[in-house]
C-alpha positions as CSV (number, residue, x, y, z in Angstrom):
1,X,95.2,111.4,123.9
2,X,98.6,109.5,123.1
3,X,96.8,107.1,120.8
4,X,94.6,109.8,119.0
5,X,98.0,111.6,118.3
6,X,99.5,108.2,117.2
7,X,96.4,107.6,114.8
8,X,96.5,111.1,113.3
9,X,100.0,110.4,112.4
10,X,99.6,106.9,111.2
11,X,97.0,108.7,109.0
12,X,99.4,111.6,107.8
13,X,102.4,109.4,107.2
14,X,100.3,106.2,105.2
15,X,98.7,109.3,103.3
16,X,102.3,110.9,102.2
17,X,103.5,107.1,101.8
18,X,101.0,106.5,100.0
19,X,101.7,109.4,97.4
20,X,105.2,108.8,97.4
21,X,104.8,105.5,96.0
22,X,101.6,105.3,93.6
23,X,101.9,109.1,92.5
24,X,105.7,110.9,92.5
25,X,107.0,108.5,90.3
26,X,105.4,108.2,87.3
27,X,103.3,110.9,87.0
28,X,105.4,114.3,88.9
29,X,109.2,113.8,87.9
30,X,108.5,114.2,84.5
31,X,106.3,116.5,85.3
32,X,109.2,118.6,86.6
33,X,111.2,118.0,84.0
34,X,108.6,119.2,81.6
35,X,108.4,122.6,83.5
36,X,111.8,122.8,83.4
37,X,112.0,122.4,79.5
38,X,109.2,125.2,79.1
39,X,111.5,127.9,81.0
40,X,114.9,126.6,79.2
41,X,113.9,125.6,75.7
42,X,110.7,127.3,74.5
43,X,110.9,130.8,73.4
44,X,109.7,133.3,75.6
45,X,107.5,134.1,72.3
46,X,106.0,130.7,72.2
47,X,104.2,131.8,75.3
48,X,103.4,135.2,75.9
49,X,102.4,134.9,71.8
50,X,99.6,133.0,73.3
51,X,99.3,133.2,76.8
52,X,100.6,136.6,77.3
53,X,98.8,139.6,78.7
54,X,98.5,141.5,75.3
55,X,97.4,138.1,73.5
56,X,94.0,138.9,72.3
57,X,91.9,136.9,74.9
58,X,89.6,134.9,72.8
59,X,93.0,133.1,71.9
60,X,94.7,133.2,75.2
61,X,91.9,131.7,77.6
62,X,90.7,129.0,75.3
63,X,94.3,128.1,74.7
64,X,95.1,128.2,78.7
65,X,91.8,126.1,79.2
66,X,92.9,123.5,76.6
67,X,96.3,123.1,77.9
68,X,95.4,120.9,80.5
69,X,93.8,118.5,78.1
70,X,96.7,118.0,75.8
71,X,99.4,118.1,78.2
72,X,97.1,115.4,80.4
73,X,98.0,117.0,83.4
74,X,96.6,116.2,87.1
75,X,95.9,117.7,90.3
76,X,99.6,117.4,91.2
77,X,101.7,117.7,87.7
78,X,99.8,121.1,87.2
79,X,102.0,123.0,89.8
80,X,105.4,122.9,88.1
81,X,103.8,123.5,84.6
82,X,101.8,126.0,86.1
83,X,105.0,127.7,87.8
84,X,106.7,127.4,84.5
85,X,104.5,129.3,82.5
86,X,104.2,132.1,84.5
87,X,107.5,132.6,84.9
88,X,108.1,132.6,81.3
89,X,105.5,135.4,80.8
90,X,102.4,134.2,80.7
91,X,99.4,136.9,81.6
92,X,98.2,136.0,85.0
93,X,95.1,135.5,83.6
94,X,95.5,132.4,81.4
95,X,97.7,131.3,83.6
96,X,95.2,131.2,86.7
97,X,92.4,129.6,83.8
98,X,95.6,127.1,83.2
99,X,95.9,126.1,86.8
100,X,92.1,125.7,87.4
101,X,91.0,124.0,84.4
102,X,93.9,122.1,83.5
103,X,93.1,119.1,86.3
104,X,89.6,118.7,85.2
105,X,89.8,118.5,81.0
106,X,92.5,115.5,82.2
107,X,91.2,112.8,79.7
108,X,91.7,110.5,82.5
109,X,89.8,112.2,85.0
110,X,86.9,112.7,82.2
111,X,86.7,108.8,81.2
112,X,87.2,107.9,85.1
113,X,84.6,110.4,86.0
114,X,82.1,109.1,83.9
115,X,82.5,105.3,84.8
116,X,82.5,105.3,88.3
117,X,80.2,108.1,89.1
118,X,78.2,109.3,85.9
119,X,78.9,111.0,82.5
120,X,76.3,114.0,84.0
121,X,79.1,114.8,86.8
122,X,82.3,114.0,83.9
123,X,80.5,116.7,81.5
124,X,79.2,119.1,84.3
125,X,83.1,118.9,85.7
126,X,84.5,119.6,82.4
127,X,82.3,122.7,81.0
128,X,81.6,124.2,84.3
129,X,85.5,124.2,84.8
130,X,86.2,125.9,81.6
131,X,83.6,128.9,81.5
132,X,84.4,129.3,85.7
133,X,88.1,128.9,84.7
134,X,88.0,131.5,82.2
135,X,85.9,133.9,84.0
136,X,88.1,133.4,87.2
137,X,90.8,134.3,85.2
138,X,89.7,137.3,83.7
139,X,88.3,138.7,87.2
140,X,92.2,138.4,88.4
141,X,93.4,139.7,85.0
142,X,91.1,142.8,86.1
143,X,91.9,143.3,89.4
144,X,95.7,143.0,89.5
145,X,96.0,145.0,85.9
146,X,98.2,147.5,87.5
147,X,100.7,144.7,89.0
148,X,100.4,142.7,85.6
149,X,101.5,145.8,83.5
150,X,104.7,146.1,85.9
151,X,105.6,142.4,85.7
152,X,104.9,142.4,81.4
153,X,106.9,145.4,81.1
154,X,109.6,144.6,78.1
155,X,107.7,141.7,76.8
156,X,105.6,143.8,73.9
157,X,108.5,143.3,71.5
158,X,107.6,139.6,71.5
159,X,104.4,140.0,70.1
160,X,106.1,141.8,67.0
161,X,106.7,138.4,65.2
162,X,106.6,134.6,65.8
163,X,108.8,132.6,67.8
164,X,110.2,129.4,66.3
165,X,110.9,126.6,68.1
166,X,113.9,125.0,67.0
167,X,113.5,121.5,65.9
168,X,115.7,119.4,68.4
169,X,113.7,121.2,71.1
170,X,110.9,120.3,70.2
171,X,112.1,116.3,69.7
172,X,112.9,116.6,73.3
173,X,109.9,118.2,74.3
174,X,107.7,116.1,72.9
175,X,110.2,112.9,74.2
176,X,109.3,113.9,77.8
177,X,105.7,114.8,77.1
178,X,105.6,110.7,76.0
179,X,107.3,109.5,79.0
180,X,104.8,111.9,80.9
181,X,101.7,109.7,79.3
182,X,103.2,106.6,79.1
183,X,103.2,106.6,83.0
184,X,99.3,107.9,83.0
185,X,97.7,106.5,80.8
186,X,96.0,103.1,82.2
187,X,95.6,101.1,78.7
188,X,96.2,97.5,77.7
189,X,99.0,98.4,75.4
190,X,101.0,99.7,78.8
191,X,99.4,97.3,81.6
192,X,100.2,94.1,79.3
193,X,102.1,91.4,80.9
194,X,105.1,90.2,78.7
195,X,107.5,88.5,80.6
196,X,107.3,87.2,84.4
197,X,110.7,86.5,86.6
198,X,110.1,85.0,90.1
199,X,113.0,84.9,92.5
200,X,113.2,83.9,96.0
201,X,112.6,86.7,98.9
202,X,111.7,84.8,101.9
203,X,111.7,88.5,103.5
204,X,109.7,89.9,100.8
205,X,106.8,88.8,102.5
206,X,107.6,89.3,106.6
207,X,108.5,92.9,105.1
208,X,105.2,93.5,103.5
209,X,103.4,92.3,106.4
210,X,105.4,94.5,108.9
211,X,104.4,97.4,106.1
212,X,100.0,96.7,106.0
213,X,100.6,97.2,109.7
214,X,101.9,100.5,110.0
215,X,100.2,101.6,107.3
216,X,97.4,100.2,106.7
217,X,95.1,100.8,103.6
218,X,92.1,102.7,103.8
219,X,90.0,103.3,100.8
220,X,87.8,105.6,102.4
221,X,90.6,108.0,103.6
222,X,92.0,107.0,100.3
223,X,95.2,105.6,101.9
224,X,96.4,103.0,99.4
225,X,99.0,101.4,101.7
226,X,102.6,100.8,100.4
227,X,103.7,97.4,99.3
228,X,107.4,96.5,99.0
229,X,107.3,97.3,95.7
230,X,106.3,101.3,97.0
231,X,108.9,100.8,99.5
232,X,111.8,99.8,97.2
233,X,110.7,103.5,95.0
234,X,110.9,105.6,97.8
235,X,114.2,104.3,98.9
236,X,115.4,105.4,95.6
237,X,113.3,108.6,95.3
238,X,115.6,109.5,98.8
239,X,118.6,108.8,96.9
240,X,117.8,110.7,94.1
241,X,117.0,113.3,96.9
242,X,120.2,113.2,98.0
243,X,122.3,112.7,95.1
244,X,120.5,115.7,93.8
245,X,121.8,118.3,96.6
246,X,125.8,117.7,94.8
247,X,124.4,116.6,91.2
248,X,122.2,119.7,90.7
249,X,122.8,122.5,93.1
250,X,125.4,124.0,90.8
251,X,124.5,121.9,86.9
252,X,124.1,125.3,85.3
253,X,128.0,126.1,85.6
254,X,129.5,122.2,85.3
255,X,128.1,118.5,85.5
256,X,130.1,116.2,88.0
257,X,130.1,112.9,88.7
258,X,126.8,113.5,91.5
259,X,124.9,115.2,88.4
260,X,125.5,111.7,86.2
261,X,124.5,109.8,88.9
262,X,121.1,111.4,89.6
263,X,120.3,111.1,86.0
264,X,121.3,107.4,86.1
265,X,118.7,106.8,89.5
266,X,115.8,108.8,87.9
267,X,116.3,106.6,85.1
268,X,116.5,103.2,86.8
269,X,113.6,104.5,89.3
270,X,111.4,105.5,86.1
271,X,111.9,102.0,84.9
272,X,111.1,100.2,88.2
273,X,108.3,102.1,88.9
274,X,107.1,101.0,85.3
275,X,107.3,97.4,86.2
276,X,105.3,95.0,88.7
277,X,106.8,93.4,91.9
278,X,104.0,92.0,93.7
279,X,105.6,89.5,96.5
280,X,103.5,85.8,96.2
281,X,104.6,83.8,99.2
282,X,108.4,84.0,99.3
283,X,108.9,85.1,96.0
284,X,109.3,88.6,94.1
285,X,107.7,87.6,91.2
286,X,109.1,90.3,88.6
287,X,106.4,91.3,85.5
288,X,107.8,93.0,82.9
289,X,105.1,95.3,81.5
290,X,104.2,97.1,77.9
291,X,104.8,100.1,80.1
292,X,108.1,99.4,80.9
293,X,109.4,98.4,77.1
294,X,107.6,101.4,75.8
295,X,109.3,103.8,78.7
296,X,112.8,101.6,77.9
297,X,112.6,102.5,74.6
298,X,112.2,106.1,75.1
299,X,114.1,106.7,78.0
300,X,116.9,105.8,75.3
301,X,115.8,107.6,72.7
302,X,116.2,110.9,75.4
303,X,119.9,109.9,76.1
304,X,120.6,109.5,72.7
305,X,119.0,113.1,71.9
306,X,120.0,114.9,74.6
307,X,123.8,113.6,74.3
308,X,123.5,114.6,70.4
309,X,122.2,117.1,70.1
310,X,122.6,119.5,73.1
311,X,125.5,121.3,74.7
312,X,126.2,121.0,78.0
313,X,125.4,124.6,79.2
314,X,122.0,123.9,77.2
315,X,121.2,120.5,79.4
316,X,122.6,122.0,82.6
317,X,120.2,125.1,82.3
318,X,117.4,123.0,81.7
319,X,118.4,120.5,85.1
320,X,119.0,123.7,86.9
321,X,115.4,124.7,86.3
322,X,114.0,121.1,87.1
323,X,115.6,121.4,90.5
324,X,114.4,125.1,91.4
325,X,111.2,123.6,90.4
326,X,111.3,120.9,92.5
327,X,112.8,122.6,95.8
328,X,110.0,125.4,95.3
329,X,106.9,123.1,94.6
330,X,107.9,119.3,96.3
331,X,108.5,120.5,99.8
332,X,105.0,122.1,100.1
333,X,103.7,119.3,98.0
334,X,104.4,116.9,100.4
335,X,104.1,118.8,103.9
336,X,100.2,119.3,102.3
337,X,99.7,115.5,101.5
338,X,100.6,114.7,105.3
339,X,98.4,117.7,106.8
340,X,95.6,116.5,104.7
341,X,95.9,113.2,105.9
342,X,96.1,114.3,109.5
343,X,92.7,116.1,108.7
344,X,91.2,113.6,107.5
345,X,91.2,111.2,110.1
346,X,89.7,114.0,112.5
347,X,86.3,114.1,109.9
348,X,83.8,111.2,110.8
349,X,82.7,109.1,107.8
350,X,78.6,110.0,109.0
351,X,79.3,113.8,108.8
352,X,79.3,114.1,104.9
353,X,75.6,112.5,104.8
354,X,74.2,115.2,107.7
355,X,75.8,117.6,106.3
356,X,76.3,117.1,102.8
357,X,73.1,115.4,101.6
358,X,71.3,117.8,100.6
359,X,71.8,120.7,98.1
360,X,71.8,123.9,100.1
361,X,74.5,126.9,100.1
362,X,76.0,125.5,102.8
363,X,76.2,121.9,101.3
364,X,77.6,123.0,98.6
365,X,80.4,125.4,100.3
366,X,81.3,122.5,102.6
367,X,82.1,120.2,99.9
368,X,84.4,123.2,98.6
369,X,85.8,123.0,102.0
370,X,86.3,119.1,101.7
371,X,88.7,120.0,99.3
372,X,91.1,122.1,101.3
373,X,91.2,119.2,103.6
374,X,90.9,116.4,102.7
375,X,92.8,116.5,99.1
376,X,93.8,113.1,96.9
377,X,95.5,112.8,93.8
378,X,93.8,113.0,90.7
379,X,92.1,109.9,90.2
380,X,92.7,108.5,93.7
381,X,90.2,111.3,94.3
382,X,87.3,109.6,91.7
383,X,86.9,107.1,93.9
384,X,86.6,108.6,97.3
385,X,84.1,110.9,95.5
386,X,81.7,107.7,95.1
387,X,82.3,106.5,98.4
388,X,81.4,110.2,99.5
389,X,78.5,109.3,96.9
390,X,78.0,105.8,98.8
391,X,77.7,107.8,102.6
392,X,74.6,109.6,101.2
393,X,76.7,112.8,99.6
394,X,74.0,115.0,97.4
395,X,75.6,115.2,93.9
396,X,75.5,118.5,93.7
397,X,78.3,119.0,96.8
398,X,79.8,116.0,95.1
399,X,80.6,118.5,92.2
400,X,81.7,121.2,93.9
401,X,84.1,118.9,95.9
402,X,85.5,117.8,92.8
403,X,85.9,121.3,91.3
404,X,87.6,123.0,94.6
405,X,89.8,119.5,95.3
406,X,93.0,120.3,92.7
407,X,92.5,124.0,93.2
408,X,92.1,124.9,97.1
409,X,93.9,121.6,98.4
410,X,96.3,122.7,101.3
411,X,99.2,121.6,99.1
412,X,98.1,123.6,96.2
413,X,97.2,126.8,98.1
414,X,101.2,127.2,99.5
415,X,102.5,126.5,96.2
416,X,100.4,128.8,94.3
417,X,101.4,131.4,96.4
418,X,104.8,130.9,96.6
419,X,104.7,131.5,92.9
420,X,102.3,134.7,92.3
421,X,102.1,135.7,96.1
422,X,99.8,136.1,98.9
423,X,97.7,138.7,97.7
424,X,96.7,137.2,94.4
425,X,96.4,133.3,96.1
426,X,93.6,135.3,98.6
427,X,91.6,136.4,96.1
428,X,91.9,133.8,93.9
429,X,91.2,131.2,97.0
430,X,88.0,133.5,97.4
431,X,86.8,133.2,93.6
432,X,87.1,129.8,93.4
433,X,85.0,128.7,96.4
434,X,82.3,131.5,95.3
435,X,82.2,129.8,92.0
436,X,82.6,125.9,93.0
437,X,80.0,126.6,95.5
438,X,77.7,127.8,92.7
439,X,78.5,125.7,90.3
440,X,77.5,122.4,92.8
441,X,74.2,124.6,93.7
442,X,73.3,124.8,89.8
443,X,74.2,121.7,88.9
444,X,72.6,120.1,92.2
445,X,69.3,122.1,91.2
446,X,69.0,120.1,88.1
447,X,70.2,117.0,89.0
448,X,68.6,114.9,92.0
């Protein structure tokens, strides 16, 4: 009993390890920084214009099901944004379409999709998430009319002319939306060695060995293992952590000298994290990347602006939203990465195939249901889907898997709530696995 408790752990601390070190970083701060800039600096107009609940609908659920494509957002960066845009007026509709679609029109996911497993499941994923997205989203539009028209109520005046963005904003938007897919995007331009720096760790290596055995990869539980390079980011992602607490708490009435240096670790951790340390005997050998110039260059070019041309009270609003996001969304985040990876370990690998490998109803609504429990990070997720794929999974659960996975993760279910409460997360939960579950049967039907 001792040691099953010990392995389930093991299993739920190498999976949050794991995501703290290949996934926070690059992809979710900005992320939160984003959302924060869509409360702070873009009219309320900019969105409800589009988004909002008297938007005429062929305009606001195309535009909430293409917003995940051009903001390349994943499974995990699609909270905060999500949370952002609700909050700033957004119907619940689009906003639900937004959340659902948004993870699988990722051009990432798409490209990865149709590599490792087939450009039948990319496509399938892509225009079954749309029409289901929007249909999803009208259903909830529907049902919760009478809440929606309480929480709209003084935002008809915005539709009475445009909102302009002013021009700086969007600079700075668009400055943190680059920093955003400079840290995605998985081209030659960003993974291009330029300049390689070995120094001596002798303890680089006894380290990393002390690290594979307590936690230990596992591709098929999609535990990536943390390498001292991992280790080193989450040491300075619990700094930030707790620089944060003083720096930010209070940023929207005065910086201090904690809210500087927070801003100074997010950088330098931004930069590492953009960088390669892989340890080769007893050496760190240091690889500067194309990633890490390009982020260099415009992690200066956001100081520059931001000192420039923005007041104080106009940065400290938008850090003050940043870190409302984060202590709403990264707590849940987090506790759902470890429960999932607790779960996980508790599912034998020889299960999917009995029960998977066919496509019935209940095929189908159990690979739904491998995606409340047994959630991975967009792209992490592609490949345990072929290894599900491998262990005799029919395609057509395979699909439905990777529909439910971003939407009805554990993670994703608490943070959804938190933001448009219980009642609407049920329902919505319920929709989705009704139309993931179909949309695997369908797709399953016509594909063997």
């Amino acid at each position: 009993m001792i040691d099953t408790i010990i392995n389930l752990l093991q299993h739920g601390l190498g999976s949050l390890a794991s995501y703290l070190a290949a996934h926070v970083l690059l992809c979710l701060l900005p992320a939160f920084f984003i959302a924060g800039a869509l409360v702070t600096m873009i009219p309320k107009a900019a969105i409800t214009r589009y988004l909002g609940k008297n938007a005429p609908k062929w305009i606001s659920y195309p535009a909430a099901a293409l917003g995940g494509f051009v903001l390349a957002v994943c499974s995990c960066t699609i909270m905060p944004l999500f949370a952002s845009i609700h909050k700033k007026g957004a119907g619940i509709g689009p906003a639900i379409t937004f959340l659902f679609v948004g993870p699988a029109v990722n051009i990432l996911a798409i490209s990865f999709t149709g590599v490792q497993i087939g450009m039948d499941i990319a496509l399938a994923r892509v225009l079954l998430s749309i029409f289901f997205g929007i249909l999803i989203g009208l259903l909830i539009a529907w049902i919760f009319k009478k809440d929606e028209a309480e929480r709209q109520k003084g935002n008809n005046q915005l539709f009475a002319h445009k909102a302009a963005i002013p021009g700086k904003n969007t600079l700075f938007f668009v400055l943190l939306l680059a920093i955003l897919i400079t840290g995605t995007l998985q081209i030659n331009l960003f993974q291009s060695e330029l300049v390689t720096v070995p120094i001596q760790a002798p303890w680089a290596n006894r380290v990393q060995v002390l690290l594979s055995r307590w936690i230990p990869s596992n591709p098929d539980l999609g535990i990536e293992g943390v390498s001292v390079h991992g280790l080193i980011l989450i040491g300075l992602l619990v700094l930030i952590g707790a620089s944060a607490v003083k720096g930010l708490s209070t940023v929207d009435e005065s910086f201090n000298n904690w809210t500087y240096l927070t801003l100074i670790l997010i950088t330098i951790t931004l930069l590492i994290a953009s960088i390669k340390l892989p340890v080769i005997g007893n050496q760190i050998a240091i690889i500067l990347t194309g990633r890490f110039l390009t982020e260099t260059i415009l992690m200066i070019a956001l100081w520059i602006i931001a000192k420039q041309l923005f007041s104080e009270s106009d940065l400290g609003s938008w850090l003050w939203e940043t870190w409302r996001f984060v202590k709403q969304i990264l707590p849940l985040l987090l506790a759902g990465v470890f429960a999932a990876g607790v779960v996980r370990g508790l599912i034998p690998a020889n299960w999917i195939e009995s029960i998977a490998g066919k496509n019935t109803l209940m095929a189908n609504l159990i690979g739904v249901l491998f995606g409340v429990f047994m959630y991975f990070p967009t792209l992490v997720e592609v490949p345990i889907a072929q290894t599900f794929l491998s262990l005799g999974m029919h395609r057509g659960p395979l699909l439905a898997y990777l529909l439910a996975d971003p939407e009805l993760s554990i993670q994703s279910i608490l943070i959804t709530s938190s933001v448009i409460g219980k009642k609407k997360t049920f329902v919505y939960v319920i929709l989705v696995t009704i139309f993931t579950t179909l949309a695997g049967l369908i797709f399953g039907y016509f594909i063997t």
